[in-house]
Residue, then its C-alpha position, 0 to 999 in steps of 0.5 A: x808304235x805300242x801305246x807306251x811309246x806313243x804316250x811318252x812321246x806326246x808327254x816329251x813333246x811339249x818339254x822339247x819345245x818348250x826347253x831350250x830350243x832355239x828363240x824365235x826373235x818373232x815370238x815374244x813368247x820367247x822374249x824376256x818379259x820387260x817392264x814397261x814405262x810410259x813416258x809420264x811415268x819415266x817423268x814422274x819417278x824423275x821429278x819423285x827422285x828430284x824432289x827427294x833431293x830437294x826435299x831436305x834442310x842442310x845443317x850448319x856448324x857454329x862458323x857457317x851458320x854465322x854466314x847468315x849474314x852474308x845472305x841478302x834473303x836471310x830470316x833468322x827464326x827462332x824456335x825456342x819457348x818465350x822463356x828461352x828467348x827472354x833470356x838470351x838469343x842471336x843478334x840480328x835483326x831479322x830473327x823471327x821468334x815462333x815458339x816449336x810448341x805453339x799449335x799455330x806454328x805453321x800459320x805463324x811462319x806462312x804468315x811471317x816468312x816468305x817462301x823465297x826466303x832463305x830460312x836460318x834456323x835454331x833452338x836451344x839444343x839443336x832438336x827442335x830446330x831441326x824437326x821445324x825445319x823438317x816442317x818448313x820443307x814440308x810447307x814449301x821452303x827450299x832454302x832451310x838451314x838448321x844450326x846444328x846443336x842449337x844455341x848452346x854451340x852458340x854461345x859456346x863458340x863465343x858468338x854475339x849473342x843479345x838479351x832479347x824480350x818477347x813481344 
């Protein structure tokens, strides 16, 4: 055996083992690369995509919104300015008034609305009805429910609506 035969023998060899060979089912050299995942962390990403789940208000047209009523754990909470609630709101006497804009919205709500209560939503036009209630899932709310286009599909639709002054 000449030199070069033997040195492209030893460069041949490694390849041959390493391409195609039959798998050694003992070798996990040969077996595919799986990833691994502890049970709690199985766990975990279940509860994760769970929660995502739950994580989220519902909104609600005009007609269903009006169900409120229907519901034995109903808060009405309205979002509107002081101005707006002077002028004309929701009849019902469970409405909640905290202004979006007041720095101490959240505390307000704590303190106002239990978390086991089902939270009915509005606002003039619908937008900021619906970043609060992004803000009360956030807080632990899980039954949240945005009338969607605010009190304008409201009034819009006919519904009772009051003349309410702020305290």
């Amino acid at each position: 055996m000449n030199k070069r035969t033997l040195v492209m023998s030893l460069i041949a060899l490694p390849m041959l083992f390493s391409c195609g060979g039959e798998k050694d089912d003992k070798n996990e050299d040969n077996a595919p690369e799986k990833e691994i995942t502890s049970q709690a962390e199985s766990d975990e990403q279940e509860v994760t995509e769970k929660e995502e789940i739950q994580l989220s208000y519902r909104d609600l047209g005009v007609d269903e919104f009006a169900l409120y009523g229907e519901d034995p754990d109903a808060v009405v909470l309205d979002v509107r300015t002081s101005d707006e609630w002077n002028s004309n709101g929701i009849i019902d006497s469970n409405v909640v008034m905290v202004d979006w804009y007041d720095d101490a919205f959240k505390s307000k709500v704590e303190s106002e609305i239990p978390k086991d209560k089902s939270v009915y939503v509005y606002c003039h036009g619908g937008g900021r009805s619906a970043e609060a209630a992004d803000s009360l899932i956030s807080l632990g709310y899980n039954n949240v429910y945005n009338l969607e286009e605010g009190f304008m599909s409201w009034k819009s639709a006919g519904k009772d609506i009051i003349k309410i002054t702020a305290d």
